[in-house]
C-alpha positions as CSV (number, residue, x, y, z in Angstrom):
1,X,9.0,-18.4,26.4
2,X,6.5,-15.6,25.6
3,X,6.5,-12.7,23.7
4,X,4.8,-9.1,24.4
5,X,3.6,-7.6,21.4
6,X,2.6,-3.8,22.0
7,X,0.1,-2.2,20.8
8,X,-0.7,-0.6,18.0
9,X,0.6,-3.4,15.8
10,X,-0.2,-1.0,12.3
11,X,1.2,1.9,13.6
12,X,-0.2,5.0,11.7
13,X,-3.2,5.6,9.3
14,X,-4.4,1.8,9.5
15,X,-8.2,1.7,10.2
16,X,-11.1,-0.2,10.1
17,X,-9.1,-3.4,10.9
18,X,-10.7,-7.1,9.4
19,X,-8.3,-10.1,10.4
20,X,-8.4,-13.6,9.0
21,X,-6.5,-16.8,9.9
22,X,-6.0,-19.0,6.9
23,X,-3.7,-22.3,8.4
24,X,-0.5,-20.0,9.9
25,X,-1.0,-16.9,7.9
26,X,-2.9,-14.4,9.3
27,X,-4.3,-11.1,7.7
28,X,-5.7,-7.8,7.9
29,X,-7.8,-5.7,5.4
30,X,-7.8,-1.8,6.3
31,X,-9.4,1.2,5.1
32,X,-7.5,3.7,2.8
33,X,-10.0,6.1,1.7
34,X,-9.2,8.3,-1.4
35,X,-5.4,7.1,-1.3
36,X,-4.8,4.9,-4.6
37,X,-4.6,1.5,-4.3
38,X,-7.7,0.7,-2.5
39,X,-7.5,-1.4,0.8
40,X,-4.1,-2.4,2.5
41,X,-3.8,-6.5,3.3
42,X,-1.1,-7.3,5.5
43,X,0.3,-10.7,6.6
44,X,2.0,-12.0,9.6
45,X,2.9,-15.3,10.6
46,X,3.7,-14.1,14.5
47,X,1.0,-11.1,15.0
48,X,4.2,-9.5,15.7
49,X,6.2,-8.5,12.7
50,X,3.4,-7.5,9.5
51,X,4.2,-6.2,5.7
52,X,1.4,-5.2,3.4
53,X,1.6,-8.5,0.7
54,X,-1.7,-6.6,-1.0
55,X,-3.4,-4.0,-2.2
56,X,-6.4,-5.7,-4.4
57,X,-7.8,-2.1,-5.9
58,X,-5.3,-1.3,-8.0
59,X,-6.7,-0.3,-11.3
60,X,-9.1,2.1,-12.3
61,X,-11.6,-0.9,-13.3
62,X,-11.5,-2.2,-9.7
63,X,-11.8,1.5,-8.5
64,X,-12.6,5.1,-9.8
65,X,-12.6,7.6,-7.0
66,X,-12.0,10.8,-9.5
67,X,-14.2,14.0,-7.5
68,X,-14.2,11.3,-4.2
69,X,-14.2,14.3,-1.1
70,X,-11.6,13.4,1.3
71,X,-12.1,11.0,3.9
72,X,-15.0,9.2,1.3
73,X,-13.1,6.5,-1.3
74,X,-12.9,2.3,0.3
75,X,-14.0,2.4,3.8
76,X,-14.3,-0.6,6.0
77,X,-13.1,-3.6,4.0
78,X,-13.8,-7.3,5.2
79,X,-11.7,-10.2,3.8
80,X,-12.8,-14.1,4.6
81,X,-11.9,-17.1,3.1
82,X,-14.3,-19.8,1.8
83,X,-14.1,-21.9,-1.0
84,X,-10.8,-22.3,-1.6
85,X,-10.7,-18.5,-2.4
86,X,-10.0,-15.0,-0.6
87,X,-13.4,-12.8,-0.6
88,X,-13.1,-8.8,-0.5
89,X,-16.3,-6.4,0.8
90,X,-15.7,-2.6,0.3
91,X,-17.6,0.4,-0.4
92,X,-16.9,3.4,-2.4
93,X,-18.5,6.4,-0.7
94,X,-19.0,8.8,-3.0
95,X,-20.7,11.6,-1.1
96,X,-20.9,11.6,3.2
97,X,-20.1,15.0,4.2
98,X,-23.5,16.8,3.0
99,X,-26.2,16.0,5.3
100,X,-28.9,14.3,4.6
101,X,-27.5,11.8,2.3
102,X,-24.7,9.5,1.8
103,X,-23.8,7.6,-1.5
104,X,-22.1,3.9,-0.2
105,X,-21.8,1.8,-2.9
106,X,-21.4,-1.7,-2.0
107,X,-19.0,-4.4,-3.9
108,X,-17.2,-7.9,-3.7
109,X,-14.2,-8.9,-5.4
110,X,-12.5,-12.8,-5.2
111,X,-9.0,-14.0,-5.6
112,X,-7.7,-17.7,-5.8
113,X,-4.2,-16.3,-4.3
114,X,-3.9,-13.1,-1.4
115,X,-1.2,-11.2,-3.9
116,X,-4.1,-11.7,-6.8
117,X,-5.0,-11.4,-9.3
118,X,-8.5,-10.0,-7.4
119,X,-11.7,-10.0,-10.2
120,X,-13.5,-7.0,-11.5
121,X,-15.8,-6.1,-8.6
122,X,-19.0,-6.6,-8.8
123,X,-21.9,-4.0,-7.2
124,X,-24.3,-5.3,-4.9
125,X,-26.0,-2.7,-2.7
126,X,-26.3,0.7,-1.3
127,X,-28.1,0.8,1.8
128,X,-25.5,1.4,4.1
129,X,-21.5,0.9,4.4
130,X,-19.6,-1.2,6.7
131,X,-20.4,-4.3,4.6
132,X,-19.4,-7.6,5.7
133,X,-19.9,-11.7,4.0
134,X,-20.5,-14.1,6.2
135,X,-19.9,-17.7,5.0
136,X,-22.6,-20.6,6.8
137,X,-21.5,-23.9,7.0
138,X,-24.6,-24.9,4.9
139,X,-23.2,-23.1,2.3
140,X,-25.5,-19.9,2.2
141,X,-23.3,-16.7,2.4
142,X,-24.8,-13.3,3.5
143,X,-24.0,-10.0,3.5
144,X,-24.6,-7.9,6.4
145,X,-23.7,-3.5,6.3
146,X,-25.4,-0.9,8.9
147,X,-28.3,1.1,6.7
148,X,-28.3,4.4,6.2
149,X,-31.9,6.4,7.3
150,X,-31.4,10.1,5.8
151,X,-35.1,11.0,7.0
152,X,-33.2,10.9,10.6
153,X,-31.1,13.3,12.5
154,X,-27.9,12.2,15.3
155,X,-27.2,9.0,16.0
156,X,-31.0,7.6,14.5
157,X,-29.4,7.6,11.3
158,X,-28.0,4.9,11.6
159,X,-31.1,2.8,11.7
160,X,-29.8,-0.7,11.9
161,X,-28.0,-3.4,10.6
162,X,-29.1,-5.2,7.6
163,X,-29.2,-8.9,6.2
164,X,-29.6,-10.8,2.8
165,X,-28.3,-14.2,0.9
166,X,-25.9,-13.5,-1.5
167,X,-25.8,-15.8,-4.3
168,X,-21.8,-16.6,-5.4
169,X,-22.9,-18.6,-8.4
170,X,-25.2,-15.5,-9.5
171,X,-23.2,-12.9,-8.0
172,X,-25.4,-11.0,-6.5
173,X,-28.0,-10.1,-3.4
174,X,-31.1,-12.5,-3.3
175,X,-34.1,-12.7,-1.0
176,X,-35.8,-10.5,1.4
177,X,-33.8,-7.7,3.5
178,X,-33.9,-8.2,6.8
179,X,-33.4,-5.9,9.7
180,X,-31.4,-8.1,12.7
181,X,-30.5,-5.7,14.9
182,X,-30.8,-1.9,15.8
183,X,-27.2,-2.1,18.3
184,X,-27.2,-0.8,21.9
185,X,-28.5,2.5,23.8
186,X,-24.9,3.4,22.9
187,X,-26.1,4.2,19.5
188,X,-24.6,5.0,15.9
189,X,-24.2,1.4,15.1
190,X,-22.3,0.6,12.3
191,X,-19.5,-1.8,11.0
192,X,-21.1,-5.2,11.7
193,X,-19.5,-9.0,11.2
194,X,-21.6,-12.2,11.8
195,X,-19.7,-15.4,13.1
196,X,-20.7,-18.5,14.2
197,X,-19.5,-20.6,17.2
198,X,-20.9,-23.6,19.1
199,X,-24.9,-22.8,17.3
200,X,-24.9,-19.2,17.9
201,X,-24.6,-16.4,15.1
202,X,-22.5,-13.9,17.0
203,X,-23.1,-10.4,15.7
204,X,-20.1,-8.0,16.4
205,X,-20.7,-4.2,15.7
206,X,-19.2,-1.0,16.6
207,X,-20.5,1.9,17.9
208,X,-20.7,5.2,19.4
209,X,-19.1,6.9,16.1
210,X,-15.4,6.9,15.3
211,X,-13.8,8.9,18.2
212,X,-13.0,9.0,22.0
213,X,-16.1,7.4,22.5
214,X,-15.9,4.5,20.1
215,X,-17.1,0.9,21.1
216,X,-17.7,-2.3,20.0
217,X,-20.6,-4.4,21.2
218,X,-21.6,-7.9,20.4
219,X,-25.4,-9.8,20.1
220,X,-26.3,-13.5,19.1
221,X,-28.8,-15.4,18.2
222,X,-29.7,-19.4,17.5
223,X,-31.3,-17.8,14.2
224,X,-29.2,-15.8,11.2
225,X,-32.4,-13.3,11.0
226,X,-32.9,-12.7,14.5
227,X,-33.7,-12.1,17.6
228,X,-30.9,-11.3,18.6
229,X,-30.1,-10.7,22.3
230,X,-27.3,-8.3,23.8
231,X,-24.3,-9.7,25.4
232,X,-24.9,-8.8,29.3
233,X,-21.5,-6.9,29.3
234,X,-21.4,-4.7,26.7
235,X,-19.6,-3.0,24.9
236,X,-16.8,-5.6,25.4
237,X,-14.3,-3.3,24.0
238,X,-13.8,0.9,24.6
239,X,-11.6,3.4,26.0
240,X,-14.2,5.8,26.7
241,X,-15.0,6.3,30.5
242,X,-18.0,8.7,30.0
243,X,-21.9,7.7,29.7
244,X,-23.7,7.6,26.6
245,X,-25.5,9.2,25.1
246,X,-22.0,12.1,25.4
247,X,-21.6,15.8,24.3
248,X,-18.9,16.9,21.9
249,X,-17.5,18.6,24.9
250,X,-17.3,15.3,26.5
251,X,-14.1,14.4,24.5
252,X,-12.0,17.5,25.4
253,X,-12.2,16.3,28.9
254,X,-8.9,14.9,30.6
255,X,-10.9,12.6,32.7
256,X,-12.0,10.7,29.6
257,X,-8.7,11.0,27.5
258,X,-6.3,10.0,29.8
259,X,-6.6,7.1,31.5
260,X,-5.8,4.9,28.5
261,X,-2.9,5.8,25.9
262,X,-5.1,3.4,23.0
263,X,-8.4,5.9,22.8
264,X,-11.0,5.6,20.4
265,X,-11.3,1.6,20.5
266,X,-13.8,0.0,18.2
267,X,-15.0,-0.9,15.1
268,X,-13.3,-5.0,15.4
269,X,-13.3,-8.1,14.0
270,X,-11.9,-11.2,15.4
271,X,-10.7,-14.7,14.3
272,X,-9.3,-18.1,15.4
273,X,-5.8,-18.3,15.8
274,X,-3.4,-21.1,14.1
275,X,-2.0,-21.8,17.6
276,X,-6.2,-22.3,19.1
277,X,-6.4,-19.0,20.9
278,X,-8.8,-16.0,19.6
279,X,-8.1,-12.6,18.9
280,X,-9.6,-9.7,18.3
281,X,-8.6,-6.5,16.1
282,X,-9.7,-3.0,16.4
283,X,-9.1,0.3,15.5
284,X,-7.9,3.0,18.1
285,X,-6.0,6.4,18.6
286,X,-3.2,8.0,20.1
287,X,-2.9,11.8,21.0
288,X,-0.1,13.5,20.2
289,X,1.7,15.3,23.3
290,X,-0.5,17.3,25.2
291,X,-3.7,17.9,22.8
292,X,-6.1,15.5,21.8
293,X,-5.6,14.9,17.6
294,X,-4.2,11.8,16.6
295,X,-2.1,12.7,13.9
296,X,-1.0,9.1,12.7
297,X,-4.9,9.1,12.2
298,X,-6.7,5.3,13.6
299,X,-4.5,2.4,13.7
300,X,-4.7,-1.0,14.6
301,X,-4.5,-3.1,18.1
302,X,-4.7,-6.6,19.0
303,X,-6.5,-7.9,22.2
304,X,-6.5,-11.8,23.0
305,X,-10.5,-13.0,23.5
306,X,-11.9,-15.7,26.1
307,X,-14.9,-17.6,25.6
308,X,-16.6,-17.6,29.1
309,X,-19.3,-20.6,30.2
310,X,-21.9,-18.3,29.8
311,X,-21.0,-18.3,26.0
312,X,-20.3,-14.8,25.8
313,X,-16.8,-13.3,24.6
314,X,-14.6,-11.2,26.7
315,X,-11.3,-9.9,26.9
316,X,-9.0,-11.9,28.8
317,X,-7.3,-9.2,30.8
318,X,-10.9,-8.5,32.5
319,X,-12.0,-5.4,31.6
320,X,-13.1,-3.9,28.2
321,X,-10.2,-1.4,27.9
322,X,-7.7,-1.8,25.3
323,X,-4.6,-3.4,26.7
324,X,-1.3,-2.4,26.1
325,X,-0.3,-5.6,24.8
326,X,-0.9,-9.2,24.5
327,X,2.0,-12.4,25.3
328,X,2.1,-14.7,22.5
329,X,3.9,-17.9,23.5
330,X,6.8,-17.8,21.1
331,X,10.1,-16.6,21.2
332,X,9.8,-13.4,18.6
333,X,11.8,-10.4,18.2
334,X,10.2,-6.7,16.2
335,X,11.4,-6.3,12.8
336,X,12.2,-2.8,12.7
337,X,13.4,0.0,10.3
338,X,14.4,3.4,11.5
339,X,15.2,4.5,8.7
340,X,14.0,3.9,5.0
341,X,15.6,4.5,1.9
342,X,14.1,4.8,-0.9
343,X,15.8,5.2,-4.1
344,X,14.4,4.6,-7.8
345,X,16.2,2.4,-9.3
346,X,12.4,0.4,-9.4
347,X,9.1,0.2,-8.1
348,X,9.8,-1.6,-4.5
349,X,8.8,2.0,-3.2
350,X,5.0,1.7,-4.0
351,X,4.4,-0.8,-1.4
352,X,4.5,2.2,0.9
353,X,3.8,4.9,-1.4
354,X,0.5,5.5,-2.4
355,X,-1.4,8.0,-5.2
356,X,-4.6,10.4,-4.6
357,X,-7.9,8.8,-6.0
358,X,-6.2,7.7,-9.5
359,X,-4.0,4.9,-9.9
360,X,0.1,5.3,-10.2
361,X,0.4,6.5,-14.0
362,X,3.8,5.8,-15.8
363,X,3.2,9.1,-18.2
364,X,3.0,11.0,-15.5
365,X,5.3,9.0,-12.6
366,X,8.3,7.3,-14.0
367,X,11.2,5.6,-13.3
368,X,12.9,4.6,-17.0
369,X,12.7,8.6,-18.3
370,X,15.8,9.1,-16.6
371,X,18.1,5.9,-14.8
372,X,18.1,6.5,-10.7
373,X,15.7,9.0,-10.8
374,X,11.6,9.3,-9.9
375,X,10.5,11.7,-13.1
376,X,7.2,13.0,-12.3
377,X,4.6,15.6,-14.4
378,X,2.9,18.7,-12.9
379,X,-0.5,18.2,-12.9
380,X,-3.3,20.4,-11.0
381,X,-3.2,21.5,-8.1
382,X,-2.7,20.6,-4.5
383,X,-6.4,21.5,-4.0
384,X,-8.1,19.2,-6.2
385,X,-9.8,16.1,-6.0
386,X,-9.3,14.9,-9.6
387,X,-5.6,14.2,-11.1
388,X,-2.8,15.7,-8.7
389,X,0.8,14.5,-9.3
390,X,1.5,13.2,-5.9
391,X,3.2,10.0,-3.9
392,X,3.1,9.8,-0.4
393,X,3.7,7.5,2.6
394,X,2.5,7.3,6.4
395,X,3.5,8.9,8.9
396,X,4.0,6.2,11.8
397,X,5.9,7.8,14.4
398,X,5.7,11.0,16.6
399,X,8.9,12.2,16.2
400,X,10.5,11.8,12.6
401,X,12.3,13.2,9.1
402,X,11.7,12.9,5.8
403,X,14.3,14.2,3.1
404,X,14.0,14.6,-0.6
405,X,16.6,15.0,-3.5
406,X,15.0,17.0,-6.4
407,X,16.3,18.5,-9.6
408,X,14.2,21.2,-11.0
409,X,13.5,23.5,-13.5
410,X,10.8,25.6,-13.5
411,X,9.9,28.4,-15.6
412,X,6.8,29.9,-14.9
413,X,5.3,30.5,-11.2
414,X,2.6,27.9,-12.2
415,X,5.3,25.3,-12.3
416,X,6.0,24.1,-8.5
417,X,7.4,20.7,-7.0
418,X,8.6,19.9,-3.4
419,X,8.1,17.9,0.0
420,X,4.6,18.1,1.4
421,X,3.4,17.2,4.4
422,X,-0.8,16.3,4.3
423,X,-3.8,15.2,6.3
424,X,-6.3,16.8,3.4
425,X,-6.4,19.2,0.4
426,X,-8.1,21.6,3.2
427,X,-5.2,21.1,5.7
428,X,-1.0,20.8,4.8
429,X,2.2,22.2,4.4
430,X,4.3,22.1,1.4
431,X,7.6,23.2,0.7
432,X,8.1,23.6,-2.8
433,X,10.3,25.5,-5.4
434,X,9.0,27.4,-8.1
435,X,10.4,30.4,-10.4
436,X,9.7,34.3,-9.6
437,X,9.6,36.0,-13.6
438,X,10.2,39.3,-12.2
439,X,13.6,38.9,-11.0
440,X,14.0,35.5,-13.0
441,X,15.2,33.5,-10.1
442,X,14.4,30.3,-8.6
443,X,12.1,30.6,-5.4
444,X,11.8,28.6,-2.1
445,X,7.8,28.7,-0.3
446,X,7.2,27.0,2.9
447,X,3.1,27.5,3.0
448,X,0.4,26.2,4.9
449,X,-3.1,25.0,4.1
450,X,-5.3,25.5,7.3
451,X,-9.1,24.9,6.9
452,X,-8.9,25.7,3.4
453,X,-6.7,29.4,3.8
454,X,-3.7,29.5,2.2
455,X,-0.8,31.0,3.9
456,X,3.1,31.5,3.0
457,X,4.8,31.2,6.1
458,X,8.1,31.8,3.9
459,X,9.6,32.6,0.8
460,X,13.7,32.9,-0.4
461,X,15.5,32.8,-3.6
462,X,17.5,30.5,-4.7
463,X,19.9,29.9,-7.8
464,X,20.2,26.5,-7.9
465,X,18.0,23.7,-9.8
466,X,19.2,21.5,-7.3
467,X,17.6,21.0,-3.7
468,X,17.6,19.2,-0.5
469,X,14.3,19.3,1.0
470,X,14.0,18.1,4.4
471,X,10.8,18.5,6.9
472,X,11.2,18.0,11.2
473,X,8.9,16.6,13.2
474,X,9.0,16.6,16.8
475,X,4.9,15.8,18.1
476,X,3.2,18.9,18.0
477,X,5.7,20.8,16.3
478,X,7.4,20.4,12.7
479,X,9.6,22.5,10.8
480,X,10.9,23.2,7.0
481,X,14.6,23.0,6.1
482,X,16.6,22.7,3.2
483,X,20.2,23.0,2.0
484,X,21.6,23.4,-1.8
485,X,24.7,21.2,-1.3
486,X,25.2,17.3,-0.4
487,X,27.8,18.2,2.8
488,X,26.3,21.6,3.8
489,X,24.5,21.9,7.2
490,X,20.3,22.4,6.8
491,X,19.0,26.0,7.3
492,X,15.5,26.4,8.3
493,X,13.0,28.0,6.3
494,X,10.2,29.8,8.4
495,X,8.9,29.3,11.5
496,X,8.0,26.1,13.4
497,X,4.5,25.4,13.0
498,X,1.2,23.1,14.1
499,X,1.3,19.4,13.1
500,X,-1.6,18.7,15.1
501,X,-4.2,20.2,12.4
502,X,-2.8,17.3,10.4
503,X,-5.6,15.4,12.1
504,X,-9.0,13.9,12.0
505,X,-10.2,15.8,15.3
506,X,-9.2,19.1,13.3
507,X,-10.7,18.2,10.1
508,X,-14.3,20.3,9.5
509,X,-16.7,18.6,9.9
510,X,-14.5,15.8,10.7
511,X,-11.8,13.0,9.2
512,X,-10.7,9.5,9.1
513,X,-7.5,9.1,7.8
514,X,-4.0,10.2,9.4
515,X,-1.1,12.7,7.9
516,X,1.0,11.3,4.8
517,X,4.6,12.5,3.8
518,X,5.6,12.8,0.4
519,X,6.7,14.6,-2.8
520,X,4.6,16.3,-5.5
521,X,5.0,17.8,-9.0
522,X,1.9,20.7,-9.9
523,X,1.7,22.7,-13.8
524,X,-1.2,25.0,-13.7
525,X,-0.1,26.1,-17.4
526,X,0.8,23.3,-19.4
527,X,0.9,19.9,-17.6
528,X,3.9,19.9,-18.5
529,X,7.0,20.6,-16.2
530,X,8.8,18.0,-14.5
531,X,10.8,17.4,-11.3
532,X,13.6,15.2,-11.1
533,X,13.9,12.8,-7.6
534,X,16.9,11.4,-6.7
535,X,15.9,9.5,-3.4
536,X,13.2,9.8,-0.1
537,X,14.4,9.0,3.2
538,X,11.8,8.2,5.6
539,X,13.8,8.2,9.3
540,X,12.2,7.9,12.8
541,X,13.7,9.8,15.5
């Protein structure tokens, strides 16, 4: 009996994929950026059906990403296992958008158990990002991340991938640098992982920068440091059908967005199944409808590997194109909610929840103020990249709704709460209730962030503290509703508008996350007003 298992198997904002195999458990490590905890681990024992078991950055000590821009925070985790004990790499970028420079700071953290508890990290370079550990079977463990060459301009920049010992029992880099490999005419090679298999160091990489014409290539050597030669076939994973070096008008093209419905394959890692077979992870894209932004941002796909007598990898469908699935021999059926409630009665909700750049703070998010109920304190605005008052979840499906319950009281126009609906602080909608003084009445605003400008699309008064918020979403198009009482029919509020700039391809100069759903509490007076929620419902359509 086998099983298909379709791809993406971490639907939604789920990048930057590193898989381990420990006995039958498997896991991924994926990027979360500036959302709060840092890195997501899921587990699976069937590839099939995964739940995130982890999120190791959890406190401010293991991660401070106050003034982080958006899309810098944890990118590109790697997780192994040596030792008897679970190994994190991450960096922190601090600073990537301003040209020439990029601030990457490097660190590991350990854990005797998955679930924790992980150790204070400790800093170990900034070179580069991408870093990866790779543990010898003589003991010696090195870290490998791309470097970083701000004297460069395009793809030059990145100049390489980088090696050095790192020293456990000292916990920290020793011994020279070396440079192993400078990637592929492809170019722009970054997120590297070294593995070892029959007396080869295999050195996987990605490349051609995060978007339709993403790749991942593969070299090896007989030595750690080098030389390393360039598998014959590369790159042995993309969806791009272009040449390289390509033009940013390359990716607009149907002829290179359409033949696959995975785009923007790359950045991998790959491990040794429990059941003797190997398997590869990667990250990858889907337009929505008709344009081509990928609104549930980069997620993760599985592809099974061969090992060919030339002792090169490939995958075993025969082509480097992301298949649409793999067959597992198992008899395994999809775990599968359509639709999520969350109430408040405790914290189950945070394992899909997550908090901007600071960590989930009970004085200002809080069950036990009032029983059933999410309290949670106005803070700044929906602008800032310091301390806003704001949970939010994935969006994993095209089509969906999300509702909220919300008692609220404001008294000021500086006092707002509601639904929004987020890529960035440059680019959202939010529906949220505030208070006009001038007639002294409760208000209703529907208002989009695009690039930066903000826009009411609509505004209505209301004269209850009580609210049903509800936003639509149908691929490219979404919509604002909301109704005042439990068994009353929803009424629209403005116009349908554009989900699609919810999206790393819309982002300026450019993204790498996906578009979140959630609730929010702001005071620009006092820090001191309070909504009320009664329950978030999460439904795929």
């Amino acid at each position: 009996m086998t099983t298909k298992i379709y791809n993406p198997i971490l639907p939604g904002f789920n990048p930057d994929p590193s898989i381990l195999c420990v006995g039958e458990d498997y896991y991924i490590a994926t990027s979360t950026f500036e959302w709060f905890p840092g890195v997501q681990i899921h587990h699976s024992k069937d590839l099939l059906n995964w739940e995130v078991v982890a999120r190791p950055l959890a406190t401010q000590e293991h991660l401070n990403m106050l003034g982080n821009p958006f899309s810098g925070g944890v990118w590109a985790p790697c997780l192994s296992y040596s030792d008897d004990k679970y190994y994190l790499i991450f960096t922190d970028v601090k600073s990537w958008r301003d040209y020439p420079f990029k601030d990457t700071h490097n660190y590991i953290t350990t854990a005797d158990k998955i679930t924790g508890p992980w150790s204070k990290p400790i800093y170990l370079n900034s070179s580069g990002f991408d870093p990866s550990l790779f543990h010898d079977d003589d003991g010696k463990k090195w870290l490998v991340n791309m470097e970083w060459d701000y004297r460069k301009t395009g793809g030059a920049q990145f100049s390489g991938i980088l090696l050095q010992e790192y020293d456990a029992d000292a916990q920290h880099l020793v011994g020279a640098v070396h440079k192993i490999c400078k990637g592929t005419h492809i170019s722009i090679t970054e997120g590297p992982h070294i593995y070892k298999k029959d007396g080869y160091y295999y050195l996987l990489m990605a490349e051609g920068g995060t978007s339709y014409q993403h790749a991942a290539t593969v070299a090896r050597s007989k030595q750690i440091i080098g030389p390393y030669e360039l598998h014959p076939g590369n790159p042995i994973l993309t969806a791009w059908e272009g040449e390289w070096p390509y033009s940013a008008e390359d990716e607009k093209l149907d002829k290179y967005i359409g033949k696959s419905y995975i785009k923007k394959a790359g950045h991998a890692s790959w491990c040794l199944g429990a059941n003797g077979k190997w398997y590869l992870v990667h990250l990858g894209g889907r337009p929505v409808g008709n344009s081509n932004r990928c609104v549930l941002g980069r997620e993760t796909s599985i592809q099974e590997l061969v090992w060919k007598e030339d002792g090169w990898c490939y995958l075993k469908h025969g082509n480097n194109k992301p298949a649409a699935y793999i067959e597992v021999e198992a008899d395994i059926s999809k775990k599968a909610e359509a639709t999520k409630v969350y109430h408040f009665n405790n914290e189950d909700f945070l394992i899909d929840f997550q908090t901007l750049r600071t960590s989930y703070d009970e004085q200002y998010m809080s069950i036990h103020k009032r029983q059933g109920y999410l309290r949670m304190i106005g803070r700044e605005s929906i602008y800032s990249t310091f301390r806003q008052t704001l949970l939010a979840r994935r969006q994993t499906d095209f089509k969906f709704e999300a509702e909220v319950v919300m008692e609220f009281t404001p008294t000021s126009f500086q006092h707002t709460a509601g639904l929004i609906y987020r890529y960035n602080e440059s680019n959202q909608y939010y529906l949220f209730m505030s208070y006009d003084e001038e007639v002294c009445r409760y208000t209703l605003n529907g208002v989009q962030v695009n690039n930066s400008e903000y826009t009411v699309m609509k505004s209505e008064f209301i004269d209850e503290n009580r609210v049903w918020l509800k936003v639509i979403v149908s691929q490219e198009e979404g919509r604002f509703c909301y109704k005042l009482e439990e068994n009353e029919a929803y009424k629209p509020i403005g116009d349908v508008f554009d989900t699609t700039i919810l999206s790393d391809e819309y982002a300026v100069p450019m993204g790498f996350t996906g578009a979140f759903v959630g609730i929010c509490v702001q005071d620009l007076q006092g820090q001191k007003a309070y909504a009320d929620f009664e329950r978030f419902v999460y439904k795929a359509n």
